[in-house]
C-alpha positions in Angstrom: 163.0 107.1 76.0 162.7 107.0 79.9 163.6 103.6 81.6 159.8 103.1 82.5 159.0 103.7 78.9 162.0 100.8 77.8 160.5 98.4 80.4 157.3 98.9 79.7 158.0 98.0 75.4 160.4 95.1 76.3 157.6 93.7 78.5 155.0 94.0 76.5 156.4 92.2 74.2 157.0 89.2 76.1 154.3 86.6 76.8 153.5 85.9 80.5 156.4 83.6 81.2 158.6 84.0 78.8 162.0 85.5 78.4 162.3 89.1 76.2 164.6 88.4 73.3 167.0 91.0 73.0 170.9 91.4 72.2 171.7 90.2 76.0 170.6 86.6 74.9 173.7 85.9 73.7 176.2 88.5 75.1 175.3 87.4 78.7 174.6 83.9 80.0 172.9 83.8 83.5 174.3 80.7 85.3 172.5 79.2 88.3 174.8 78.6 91.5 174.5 77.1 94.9 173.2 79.0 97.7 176.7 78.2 99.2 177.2 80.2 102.8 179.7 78.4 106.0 179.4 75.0 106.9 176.9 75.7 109.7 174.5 77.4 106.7 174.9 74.6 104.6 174.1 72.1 107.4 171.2 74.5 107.9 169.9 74.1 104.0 170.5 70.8 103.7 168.5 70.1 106.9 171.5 67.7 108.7 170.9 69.8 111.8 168.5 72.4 113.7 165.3 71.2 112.2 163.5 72.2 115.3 164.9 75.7 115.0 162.6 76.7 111.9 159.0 76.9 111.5 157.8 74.1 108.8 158.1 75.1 105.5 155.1 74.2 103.6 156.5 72.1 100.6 153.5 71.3 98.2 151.3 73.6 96.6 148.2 72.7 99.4 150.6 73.0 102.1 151.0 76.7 100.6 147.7 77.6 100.0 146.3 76.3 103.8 149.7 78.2 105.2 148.4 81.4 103.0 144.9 81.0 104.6 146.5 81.0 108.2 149.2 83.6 107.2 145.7 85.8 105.6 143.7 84.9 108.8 146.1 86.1 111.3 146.0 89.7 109.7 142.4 89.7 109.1 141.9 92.7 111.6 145.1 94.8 110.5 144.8 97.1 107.9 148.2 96.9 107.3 149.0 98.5 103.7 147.1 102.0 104.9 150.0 102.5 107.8 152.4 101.3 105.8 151.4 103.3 102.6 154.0 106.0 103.2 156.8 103.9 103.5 156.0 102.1 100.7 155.4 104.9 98.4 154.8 102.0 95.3 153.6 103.5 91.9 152.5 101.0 88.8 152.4 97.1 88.6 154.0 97.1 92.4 151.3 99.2 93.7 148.8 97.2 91.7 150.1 93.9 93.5 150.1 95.6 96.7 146.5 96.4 96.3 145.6 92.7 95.3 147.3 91.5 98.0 146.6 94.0 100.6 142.6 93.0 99.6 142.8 89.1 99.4 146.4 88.1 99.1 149.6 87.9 101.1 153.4 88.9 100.4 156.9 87.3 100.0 159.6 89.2 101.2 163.4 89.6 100.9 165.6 92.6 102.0 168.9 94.1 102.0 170.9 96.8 103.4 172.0 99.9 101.4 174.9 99.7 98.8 176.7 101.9 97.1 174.9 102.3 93.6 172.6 99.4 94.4 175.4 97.3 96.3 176.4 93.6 94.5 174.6 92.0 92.1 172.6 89.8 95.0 170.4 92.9 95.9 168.9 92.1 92.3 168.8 88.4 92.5 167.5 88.4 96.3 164.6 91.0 94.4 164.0 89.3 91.3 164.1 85.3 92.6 161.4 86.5 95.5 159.4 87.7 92.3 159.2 84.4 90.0 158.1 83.1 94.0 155.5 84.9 94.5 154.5 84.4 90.6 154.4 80.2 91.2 153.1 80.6 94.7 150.5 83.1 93.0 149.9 80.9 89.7 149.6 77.6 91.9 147.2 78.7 94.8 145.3 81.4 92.8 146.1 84.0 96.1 147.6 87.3 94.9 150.9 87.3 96.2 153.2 90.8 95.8 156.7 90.2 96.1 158.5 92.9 98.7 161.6 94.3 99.2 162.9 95.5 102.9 165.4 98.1 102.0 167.0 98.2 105.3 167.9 102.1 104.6 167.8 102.1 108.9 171.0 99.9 109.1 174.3 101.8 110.1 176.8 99.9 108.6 178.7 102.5 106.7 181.8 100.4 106.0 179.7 97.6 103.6 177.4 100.4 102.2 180.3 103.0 101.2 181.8 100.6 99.0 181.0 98.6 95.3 183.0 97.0 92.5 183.2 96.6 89.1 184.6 94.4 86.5 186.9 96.1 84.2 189.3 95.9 81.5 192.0 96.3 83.5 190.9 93.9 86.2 188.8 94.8 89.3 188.0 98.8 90.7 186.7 99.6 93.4 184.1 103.0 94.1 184.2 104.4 97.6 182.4 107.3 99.2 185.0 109.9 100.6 183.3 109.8 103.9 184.2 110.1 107.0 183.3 106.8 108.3 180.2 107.1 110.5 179.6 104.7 112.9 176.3 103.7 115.2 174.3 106.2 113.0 171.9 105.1 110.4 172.2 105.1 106.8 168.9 106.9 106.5 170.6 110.2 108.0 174.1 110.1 106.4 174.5 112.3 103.3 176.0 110.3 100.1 179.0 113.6 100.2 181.2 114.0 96.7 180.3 111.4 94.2 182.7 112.4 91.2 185.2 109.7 92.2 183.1 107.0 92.8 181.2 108.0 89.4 184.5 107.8 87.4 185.1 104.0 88.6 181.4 103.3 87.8 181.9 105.0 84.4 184.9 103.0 83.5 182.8 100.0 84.3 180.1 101.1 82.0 182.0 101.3 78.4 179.9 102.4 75.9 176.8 102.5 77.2 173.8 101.3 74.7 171.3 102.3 77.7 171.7 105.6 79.3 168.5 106.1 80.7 170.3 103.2 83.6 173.1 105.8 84.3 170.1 108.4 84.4 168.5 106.6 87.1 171.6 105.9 89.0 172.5 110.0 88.8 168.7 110.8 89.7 169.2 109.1 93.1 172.9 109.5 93.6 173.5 113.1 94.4 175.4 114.5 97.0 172.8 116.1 99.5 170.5 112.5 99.2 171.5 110.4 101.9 173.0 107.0 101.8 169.6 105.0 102.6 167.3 107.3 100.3 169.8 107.0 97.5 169.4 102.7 97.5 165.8 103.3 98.0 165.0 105.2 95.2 167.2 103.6 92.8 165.6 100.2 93.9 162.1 101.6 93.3 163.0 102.8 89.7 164.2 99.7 88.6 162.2 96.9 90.9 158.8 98.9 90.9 158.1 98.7 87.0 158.2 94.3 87.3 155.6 94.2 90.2 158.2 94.7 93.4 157.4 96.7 95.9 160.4 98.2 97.7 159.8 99.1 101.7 161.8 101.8 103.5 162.9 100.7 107.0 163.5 103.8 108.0 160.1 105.6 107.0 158.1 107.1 109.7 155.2 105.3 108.6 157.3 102.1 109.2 158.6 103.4 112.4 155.5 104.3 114.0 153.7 101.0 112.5 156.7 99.1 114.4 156.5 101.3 118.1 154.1 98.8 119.6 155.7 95.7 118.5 159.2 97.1 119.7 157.6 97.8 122.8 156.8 95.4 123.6 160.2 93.4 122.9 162.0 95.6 125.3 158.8 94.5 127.8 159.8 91.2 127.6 163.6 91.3 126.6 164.7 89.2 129.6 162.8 86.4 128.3 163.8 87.1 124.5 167.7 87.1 126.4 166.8 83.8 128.1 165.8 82.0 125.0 168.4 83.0 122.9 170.9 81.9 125.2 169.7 78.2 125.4 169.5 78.3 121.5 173.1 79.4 121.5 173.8 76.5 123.4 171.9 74.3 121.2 173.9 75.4 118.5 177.5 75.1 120.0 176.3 71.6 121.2 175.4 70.6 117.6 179.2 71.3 116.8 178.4 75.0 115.3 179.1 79.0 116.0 175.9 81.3 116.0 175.3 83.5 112.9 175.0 86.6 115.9 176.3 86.5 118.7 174.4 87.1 121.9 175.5 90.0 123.6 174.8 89.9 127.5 173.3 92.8 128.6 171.9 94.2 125.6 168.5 93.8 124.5 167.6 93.3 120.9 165.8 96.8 120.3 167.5 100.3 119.3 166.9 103.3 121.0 167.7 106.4 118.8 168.7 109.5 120.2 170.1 112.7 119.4 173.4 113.7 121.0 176.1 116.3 120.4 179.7 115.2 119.2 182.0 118.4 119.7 179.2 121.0 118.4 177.4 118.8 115.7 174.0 117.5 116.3 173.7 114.0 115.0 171.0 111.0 115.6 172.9 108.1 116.7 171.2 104.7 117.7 172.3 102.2 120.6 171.0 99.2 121.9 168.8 99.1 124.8 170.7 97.6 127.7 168.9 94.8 129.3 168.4 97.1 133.0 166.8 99.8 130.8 164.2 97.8 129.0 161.1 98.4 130.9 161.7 102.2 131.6 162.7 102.7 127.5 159.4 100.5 126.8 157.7 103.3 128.9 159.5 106.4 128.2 161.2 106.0 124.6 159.4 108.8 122.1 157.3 107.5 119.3 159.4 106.5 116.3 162.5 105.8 118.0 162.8 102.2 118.5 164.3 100.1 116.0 164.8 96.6 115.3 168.0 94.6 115.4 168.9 91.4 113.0 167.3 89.0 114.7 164.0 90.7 115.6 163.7 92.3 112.2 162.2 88.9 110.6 159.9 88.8 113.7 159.1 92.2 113.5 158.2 92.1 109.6 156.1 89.2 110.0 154.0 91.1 113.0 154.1 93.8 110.6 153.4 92.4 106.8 151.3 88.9 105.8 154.4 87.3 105.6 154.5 83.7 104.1 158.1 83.4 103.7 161.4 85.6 103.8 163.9 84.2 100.7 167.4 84.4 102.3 170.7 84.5 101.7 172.9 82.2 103.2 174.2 84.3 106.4 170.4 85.2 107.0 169.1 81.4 106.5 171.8 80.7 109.1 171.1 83.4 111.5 167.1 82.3 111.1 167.7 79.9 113.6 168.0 82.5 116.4 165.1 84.0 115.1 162.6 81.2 116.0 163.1 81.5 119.8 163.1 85.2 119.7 159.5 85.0 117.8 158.7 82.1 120.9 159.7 84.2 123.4 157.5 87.3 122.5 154.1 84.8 122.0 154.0 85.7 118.1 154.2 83.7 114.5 157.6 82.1 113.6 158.3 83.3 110.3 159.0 80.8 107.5 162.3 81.6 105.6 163.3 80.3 102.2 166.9 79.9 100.5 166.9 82.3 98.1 167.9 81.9 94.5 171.6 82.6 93.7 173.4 82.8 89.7 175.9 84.5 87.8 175.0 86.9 85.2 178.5 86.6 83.3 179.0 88.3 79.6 179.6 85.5 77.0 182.8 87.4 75.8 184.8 87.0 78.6 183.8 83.2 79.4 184.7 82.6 75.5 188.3 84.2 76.5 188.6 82.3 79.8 188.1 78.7 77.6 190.6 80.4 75.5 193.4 80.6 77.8 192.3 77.5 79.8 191.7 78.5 83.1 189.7 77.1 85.1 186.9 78.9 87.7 189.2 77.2 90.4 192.7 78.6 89.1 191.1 82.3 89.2 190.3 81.8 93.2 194.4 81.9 93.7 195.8 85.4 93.4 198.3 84.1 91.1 197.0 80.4 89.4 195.4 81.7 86.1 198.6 83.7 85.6 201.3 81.1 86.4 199.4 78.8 84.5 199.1 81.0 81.1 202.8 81.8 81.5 203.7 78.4 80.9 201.3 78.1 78.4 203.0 80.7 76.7 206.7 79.5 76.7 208.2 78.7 73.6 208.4 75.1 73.1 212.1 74.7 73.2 212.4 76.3 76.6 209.5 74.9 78.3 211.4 71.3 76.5 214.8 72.7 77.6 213.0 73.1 81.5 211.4 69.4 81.6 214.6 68.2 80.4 217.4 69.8 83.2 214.5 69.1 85.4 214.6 65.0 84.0 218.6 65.2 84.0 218.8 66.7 87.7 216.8 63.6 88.5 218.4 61.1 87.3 222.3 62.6 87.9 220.9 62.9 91.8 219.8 58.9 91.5 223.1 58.0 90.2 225.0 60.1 92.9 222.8 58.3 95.6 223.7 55.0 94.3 227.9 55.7 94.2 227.6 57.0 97.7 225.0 54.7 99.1 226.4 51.9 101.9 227.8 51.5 105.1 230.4 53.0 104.3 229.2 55.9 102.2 231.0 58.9 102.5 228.1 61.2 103.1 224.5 60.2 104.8 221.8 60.0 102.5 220.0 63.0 103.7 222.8 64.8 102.5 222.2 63.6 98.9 218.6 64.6 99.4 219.1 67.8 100.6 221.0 68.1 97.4 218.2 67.7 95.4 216.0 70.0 96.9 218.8 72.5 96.8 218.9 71.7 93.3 215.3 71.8 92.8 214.4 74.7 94.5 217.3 76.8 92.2 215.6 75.8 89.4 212.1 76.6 90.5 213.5 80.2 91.3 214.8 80.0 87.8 211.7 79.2 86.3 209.7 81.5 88.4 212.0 84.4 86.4 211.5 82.6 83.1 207.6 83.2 83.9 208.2 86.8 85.2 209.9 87.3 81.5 206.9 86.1 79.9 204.4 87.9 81.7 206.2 91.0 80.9 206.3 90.0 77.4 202.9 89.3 77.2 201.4 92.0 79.0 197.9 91.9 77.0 197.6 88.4 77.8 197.7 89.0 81.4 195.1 92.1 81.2 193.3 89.2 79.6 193.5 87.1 82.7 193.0 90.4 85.1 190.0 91.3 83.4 188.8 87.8 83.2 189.5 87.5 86.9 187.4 90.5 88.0 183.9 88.6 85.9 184.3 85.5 86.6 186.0 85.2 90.4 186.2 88.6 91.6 188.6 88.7 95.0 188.6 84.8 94.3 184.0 84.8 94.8 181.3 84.5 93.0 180.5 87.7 91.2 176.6 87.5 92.6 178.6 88.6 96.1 180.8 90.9 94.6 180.5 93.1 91.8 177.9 95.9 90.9 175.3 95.4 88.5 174.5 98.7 87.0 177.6 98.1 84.4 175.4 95.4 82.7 172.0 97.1 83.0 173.7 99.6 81.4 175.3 97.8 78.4 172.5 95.2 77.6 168.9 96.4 79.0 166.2 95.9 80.9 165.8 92.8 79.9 168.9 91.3 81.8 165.9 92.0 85.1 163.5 89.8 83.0 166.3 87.3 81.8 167.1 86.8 86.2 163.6 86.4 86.7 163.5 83.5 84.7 166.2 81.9 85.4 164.8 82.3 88.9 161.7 80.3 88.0 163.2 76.4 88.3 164.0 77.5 91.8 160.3 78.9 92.8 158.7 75.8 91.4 161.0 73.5 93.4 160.0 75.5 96.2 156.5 75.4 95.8 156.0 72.3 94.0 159.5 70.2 95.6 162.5 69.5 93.2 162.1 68.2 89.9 159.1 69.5 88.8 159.0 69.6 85.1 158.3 72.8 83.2 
């Protein structure tokens, strides 16, 4: 059975709404989470600063439907999903809600930039919260809205894209492309190279697998010749397509072209977009805050790229548009060159797509703050941006062994808590009794010396008898580090425990949302870990449609 053909039976099984019942139920539990991000993202989300630096959100359901109808009305003359078409490339229910809402609808976006093997487990969440959105936002106005997903496959950030992990029995791996490292050229034009490594660490992750047809997928895109960018894009559309998202290539032609006027005329009035960006710099450093970007002087916020020779190889390498060269690259740049940076992007896709709201992450909700004099500056909409929704999918198993032990999420963020903590845990009684007692007698014996010596005329200052102690102290705590070190080699299966533990729950001391691949669970447990994300996703779209504490 294809993966289309598992989808399509787990779905039709499960009434509009619900959640499929399946052996993930229990084995995984998906556990909302804060949006979280720095303190200047938080501020953000919370709304304690930089009000001004958004365009309103609508926060009731006719607020939504009158923003819809302006969002619908300023694309009334674009016939937007014909020039985009190619780069969409949709097939089933995501071309279907394309269609709708290309006719009499909008769209809800979200985006990422290529991963290795799908990158963490937030390119699904970012993809599967912005559908249950667009669901409430489409089940509350009656407007068809298709949820869309900007697979920035035009970024060039090799470095984050190379890389994924994986939770493992023996702790945390990590899967890296052999390279070389390419720098300022896009993702879209670097070849994936030798995969067997990376495959292995993937593999190891996987277990037995109840679900091939995942791996199948995964293999199907990931093949050396594919680039990095059309790797991520077609194992996005083969998982995202089949529940109603649409997944956009940013580095399409289609896109590209659609895009050359709008970039245009960016560089046309870059000076301006340069101007207003500083004083919302300032803004922000006033208000006691760093910018998500910086502002680079000089540089305008448009890529130009070009091909150039590096020692005998022809390559495409973009480069931002200096400031001085704006006009004559607005002028002279071929068709299908010009490219949008992170802060235009947004304004960009709204110019582009009928855009009623981005769902961000927290770096993005922060940097949306730059975005809204950018959009000012250029005499276009402001797009509205969302928090997305944020969980943990986290198998039951290893929470059941983390309760075990008793550790704590919080003891897992130290590189060494959980297993300090389980050491002592696992002392025999008499010596962990046998510590706490020397520890009680040193104590005490140090009191009784300080009182003998104390006095005018005391033989030795008091510091002296507290330097004692702490020379004292400190031997013991050397001694009971090596009592610990004993045990840990003693119970070496505990501590793969603990590693393996560590790597679910707090991987590199995060949330595993931000860290850790999700094909190993797709995988093991089904499609229907997508559908179980999707609901869990729900609560959040209705409190951003309907406010917070909305009953079901």
């Amino acid at each position: 059975m294809t993966f289309r053909d598992e989808l399509s039976v787990t779905l039709s099984k499960v009434e509009p709404g619900a959640s499929p019942s399946s052996a993930a139920d229990d084995a995984l539990q998906i556990r909302r989470v804060p949006l979280g991000g720095s303190a200047f993202s938080q501020a953000l989300q919370q709304g304690r600063v930089g009000g001004s630096w958004y365009a309103p959100r609508p926060v009731m359901p006719a607020a939504w439907a009158a923003h819809i109808a302006a969002v619908r009305e300023s694309m009334q003359q674009t016939d937007w999903l014909t020039a985009l078409a190619p780069a969409f490339a949709t097939t089933g229910a995501a071309a279907e809600r394309l269609a709708q809402a290309a006719a009499r609808g909008v769209v809800v976006t979200t985006g990422q930039q290529p991963g290795l093997f799908g990158g963490p487990t937030y390119t699904w969440t970012k993809a599967l919260g912005a559908l249950a959105f667009a669901n409430e936002l489409e089940r509350q106005t009656g407007v068809p809205v298709a949820p869309v997903f900007w697979a920035a496959s035009d970024d060039a950030d090799w470095a984050e894209a190379a890389v994924t992990h994986v939770a493992t029995a023996r702790g945390l791996l990590t899967a890296s492309l052999a390279g070389p490292a390419t720098e300022g050229v896009a993702l879209s034009d670097v070849p994936l190279g030798p995969l067997a490594a990376a495959r292995t660490v993937l593999a190891a992750a996987c277990g037995s697998t109840a679900h091939p047809s995942v791996l199948e997928l995964v293999d199907a895109a990931y093949v050396p010749h594919a680039t990095i960018g059309a790797a991520y894009v077609q194992l996005l559309r083969a998982l995202l397509e089949p529940l109603g998202i649409a997944v956009l290539d940013a580095s399409h032609p289609a896109l590209r072209m659609a895009a050359d006027g709008f970039l245009r005329r960016a560089l046309k009035h870059a000076p301006a977009v340069h101007e207003a960006l500083r004083a919302r710099v300032q803004e922000v450093e006033q208000a006691g805050f760093s910018p998500q970007v910086d502002v680079v002087d000089g540089l305008s916020l448009v890529f130009r790229t070009q091909t150039v020779d590096r020692q005998g190889e022809v390559q495409r390498e973009r480069e931002r548009v200096p400031l001085g060269d704006a006009s004559a690259a607005a002028r002279e740049a071929e068709r299908g060159t010009l490219g949008a940076n992170v802060l235009l992007r947004p304004v960009l896709e709204r110019s582009l797509l009928p855009t009623v709201s981005y769902c961000a992450g927290p770096g993005e909700f922060a940097y949306f703050a730059q975005v809204e004099p950018v959009a000012r500056a250029l005499g276009v909409a402001v797009p509205v941006v969302t928090p997305r929704f944020a969980c943990e999918v986290l198998e039951s198993e290893m929470l059941a062994r983390q309760q075990r032990l008793g550790i704590a999420d919080a003891d897992l963020r130290d590189p060494h808590a959980a297993e300090r903590l389980v050491a002592r845990s696992q002392l025999d009684e008499t010596v962990a009794d046998s510590m706490e007692r020397l520890r009680v007698a040193l104590e005490t014996q140090v009191g009784a010396m300080r009182d003998v010596v104390a006095g005018d005329d005391a033989p030795v200052a008091d510091e002296v008898v507290q330097g004692l102690a702490r020379d004292l102290s400190h031997r013991i705590d050397r001694f009971e580090r090596r009592v610990l070190s004993g045990v840990k080699r003693l119970e070496h299966e505990t501590m793969r425990d603990v590693a393996a533990i560590r790597a679910a729950v707090r991987p590199n001391g995060q949330s595993p949302e931000r860290v850790l691949n999700l094909v190993p669970l797709l995988a093991r447990y089904g499609v229907s870990v997508l559908e179980r994300i999707r609901e869990a996703a729900v609560p959040h779209a209705r409190e951003l449609v309907s406010g917070p504490h909305v009953p079901a």
